[in-house]
N, C-alpha and C positions, 0 to 999 in steps of 0.2 A: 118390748120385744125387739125392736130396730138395737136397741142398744147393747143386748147380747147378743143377739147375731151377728155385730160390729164386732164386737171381740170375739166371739168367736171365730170368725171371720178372720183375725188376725192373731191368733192363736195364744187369745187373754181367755182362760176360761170365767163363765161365768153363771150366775143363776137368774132367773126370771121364777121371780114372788109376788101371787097375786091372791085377791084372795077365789074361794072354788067356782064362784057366778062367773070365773072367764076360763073356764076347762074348754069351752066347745071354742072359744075366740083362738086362745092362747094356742090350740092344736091347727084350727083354719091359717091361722096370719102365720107360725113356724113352717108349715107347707109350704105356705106359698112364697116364703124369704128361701127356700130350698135348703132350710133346717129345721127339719122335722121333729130330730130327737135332738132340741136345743132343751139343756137341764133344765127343770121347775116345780118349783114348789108351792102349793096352794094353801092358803089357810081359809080358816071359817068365813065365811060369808053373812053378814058386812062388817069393813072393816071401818067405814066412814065416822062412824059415833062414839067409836070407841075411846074410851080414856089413854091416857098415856101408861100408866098402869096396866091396862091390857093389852096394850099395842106390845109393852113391853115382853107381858106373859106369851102372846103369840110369838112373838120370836125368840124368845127361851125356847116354847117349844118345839121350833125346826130348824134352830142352828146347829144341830147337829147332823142334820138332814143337808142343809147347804152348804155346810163343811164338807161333808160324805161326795154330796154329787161334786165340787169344784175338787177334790182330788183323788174321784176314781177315774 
């Protein structure tokens, strides 16, 4: 989160991808960096075991989604 705010901050846009177990973090810690509606994308929960295979499938599925948010 430090690390988009940074660029956001300096007017890099950017995304913060986690996977959905850090909704309630990822909304606390963007408050309190005094960017609340810093762009993000959540994927399924857990991401840890996962093969590379479906590391890959997950982000098939929301680069279209991270595309969208870094050029609306």
């Amino acid at each position: 989160m430090h690390d988009i705010v940074d660029l956001e901050s300096r007017g890099v846009p950017g995304v913060f991808v986690a996977s959905s177990e850090f909704v309630t973090g990822a909304d606390a810690q963007s408050a309190a960096l005094g960017f609340p509606d810093v762009a993000r994308i959540f994927v399924e929960h857990p991401i840890q075991d996962r093969t590379d295979d479906e590391m890959r499938a997950l982000a098939v599925g929301v680069i279209d989604s991270v595309i969208g948010e870094i050029i609306s």
